[in-house]
C-alpha positions in Angstrom: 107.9 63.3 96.2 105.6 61.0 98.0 102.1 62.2 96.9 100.4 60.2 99.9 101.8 62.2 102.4 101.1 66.0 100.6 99.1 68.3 102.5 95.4 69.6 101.4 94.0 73.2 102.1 90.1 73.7 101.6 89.4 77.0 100.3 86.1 77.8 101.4 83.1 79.4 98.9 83.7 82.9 98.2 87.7 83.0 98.2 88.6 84.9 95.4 91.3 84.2 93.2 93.0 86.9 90.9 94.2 86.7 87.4 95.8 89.7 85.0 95.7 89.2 81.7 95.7 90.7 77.9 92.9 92.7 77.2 92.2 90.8 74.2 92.3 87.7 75.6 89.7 85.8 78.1 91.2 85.4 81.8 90.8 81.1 81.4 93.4 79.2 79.6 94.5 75.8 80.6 97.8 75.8 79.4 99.6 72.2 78.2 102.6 73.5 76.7 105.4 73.2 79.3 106.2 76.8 79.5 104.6 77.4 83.2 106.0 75.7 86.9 103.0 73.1 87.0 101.7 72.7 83.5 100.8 69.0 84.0 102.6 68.0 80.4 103.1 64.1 81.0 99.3 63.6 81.1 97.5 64.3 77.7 95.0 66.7 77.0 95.3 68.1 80.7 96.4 71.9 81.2 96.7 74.6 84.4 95.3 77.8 84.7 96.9 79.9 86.9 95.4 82.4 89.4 96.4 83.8 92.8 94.8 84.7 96.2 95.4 88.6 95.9 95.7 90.8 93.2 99.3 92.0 93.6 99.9 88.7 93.8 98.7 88.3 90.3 100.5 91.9 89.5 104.2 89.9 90.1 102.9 86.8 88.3 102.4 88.8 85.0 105.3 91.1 85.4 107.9 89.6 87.7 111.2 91.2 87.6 110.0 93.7 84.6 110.8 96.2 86.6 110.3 99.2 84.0 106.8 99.8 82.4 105.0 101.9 80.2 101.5 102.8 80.7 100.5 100.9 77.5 101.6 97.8 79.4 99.3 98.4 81.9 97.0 99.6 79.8 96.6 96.5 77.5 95.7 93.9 80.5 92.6 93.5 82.8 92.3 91.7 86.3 89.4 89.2 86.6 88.1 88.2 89.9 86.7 84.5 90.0 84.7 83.2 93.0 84.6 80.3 94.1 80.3 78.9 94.9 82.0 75.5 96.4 84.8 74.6 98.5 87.5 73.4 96.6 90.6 71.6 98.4 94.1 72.0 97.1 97.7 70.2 97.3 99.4 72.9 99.7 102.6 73.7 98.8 102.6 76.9 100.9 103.2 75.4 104.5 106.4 73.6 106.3 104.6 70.3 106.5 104.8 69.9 102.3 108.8 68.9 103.2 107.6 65.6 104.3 106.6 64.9 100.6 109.3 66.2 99.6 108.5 69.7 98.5 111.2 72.2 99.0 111.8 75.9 97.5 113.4 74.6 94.6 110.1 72.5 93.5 107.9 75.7 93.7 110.4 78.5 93.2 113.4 77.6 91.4 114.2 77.9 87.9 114.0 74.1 86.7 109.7 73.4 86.2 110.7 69.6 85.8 110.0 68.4 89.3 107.1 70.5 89.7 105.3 69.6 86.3 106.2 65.9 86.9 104.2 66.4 90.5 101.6 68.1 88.4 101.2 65.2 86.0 100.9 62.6 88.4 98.3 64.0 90.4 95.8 64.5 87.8 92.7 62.9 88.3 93.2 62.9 92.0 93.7 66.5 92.4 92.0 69.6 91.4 94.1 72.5 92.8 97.7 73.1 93.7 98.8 76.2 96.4 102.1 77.6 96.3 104.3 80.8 97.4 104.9 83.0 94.2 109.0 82.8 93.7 108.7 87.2 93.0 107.7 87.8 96.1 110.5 87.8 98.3 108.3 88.3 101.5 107.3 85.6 100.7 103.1 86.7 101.6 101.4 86.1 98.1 100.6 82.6 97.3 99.5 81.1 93.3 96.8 78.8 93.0 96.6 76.4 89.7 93.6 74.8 88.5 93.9 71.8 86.5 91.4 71.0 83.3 90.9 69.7 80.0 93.8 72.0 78.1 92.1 75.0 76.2 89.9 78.0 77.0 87.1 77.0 79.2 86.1 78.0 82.6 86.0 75.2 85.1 82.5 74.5 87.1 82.3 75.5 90.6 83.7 79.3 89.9 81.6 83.0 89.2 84.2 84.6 86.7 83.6 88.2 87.1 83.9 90.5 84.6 87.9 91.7 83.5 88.7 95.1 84.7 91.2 98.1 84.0 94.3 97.8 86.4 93.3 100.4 89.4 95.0 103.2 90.3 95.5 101.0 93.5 96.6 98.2 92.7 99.8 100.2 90.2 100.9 102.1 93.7 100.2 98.7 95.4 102.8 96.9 92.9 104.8 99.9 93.0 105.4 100.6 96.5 105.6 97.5 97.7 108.0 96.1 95.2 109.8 99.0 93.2 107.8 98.5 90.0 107.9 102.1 87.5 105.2 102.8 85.2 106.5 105.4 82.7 104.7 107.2 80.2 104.7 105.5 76.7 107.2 106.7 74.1 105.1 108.8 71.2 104.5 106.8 68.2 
């Protein structure tokens, strides 16, 4: 990929970016360990949080093509709404001119994390933010965005975190309709 020629998106203050996770757990992680598309794992001591631009969005990020639920799945996780108070620019992944780095569907969808995470590594320090179309969404409408940090749990400057929240009513049908999801009842215990 040639990093000079990668496009840049500025999301202005007050996007919102969308994150479910486990109600026992904080919604900011900066995760180092390889498991995720653009952990940035050749550059020590850096990590990527992951968040998208709508909450479904962050609905087929945490569930993907778990098709079958319980309502204890749902119950267990929250959705936080960060804000962002500055404009932040990110690497754009999302849009046809990111070919001429490069960037094709296999970087930000396919099953092999290498090329992405190497594209991840080498632009810390330089970069901030990467924006890219989530591989579950076969429309091909909701878009990720990862924020790179200092691995661990901190929230990054330049972001309101708002308080996690129950998954709505809405946003289940949302997931539901829109992508077959069932939510069953739980088995008894």
């Amino acid at each position: 990929m040639t990093l000079s020629r990668l496009p840049h998106r500025t999301l202005p203050a007050g996007s919102e970016l969308y994150r479910i996770h486990r109600a026992a757990r904080g919604p900011w992680f900066f995760d180092a360990s390889g498991a995720g598309r653009f952990d940035p794992v050749s550059a020590s001591g850096r990590g990527a949080a992951y968040w998208t631009l709508d909450p479904v969005g962050a609905w087929i990020e945490v569930f993907r093509a778990r098709m079958l639920l319980t309502d204890e799945d749902v119950s267990e996780r929250r959705l936080t709404v960060a804000t962002l108070t500055q404009p932040l620019v990110a690497v754009d992944l999302a849009v046809a001119r990111a070919l001429k780095s490069g960037v094709t569907a296999a970087v930000t969808g396919g099953a092999d994390y290498t090329a992405a995470q190497q594209l991840a590594g080498e632009i810390q320090g330089t970069e901030r933010a990467v924006r890219w179309r989530l591989r579950h969404d076969l429309r091909g409408r909701s878009l990720g965005l990862v924020l790179f940090g200092p691995a661990g749990s901190r929230a990054p400057s330049g972001l309101h975190t708002g308080k996690p929240a129950a998954l709505s009513a809405e946003l289940v049908k949302r997931a539901c309709g829109t992508f077959g999801y069932e939510v069953l009842p739980s088995p008894p215990r």
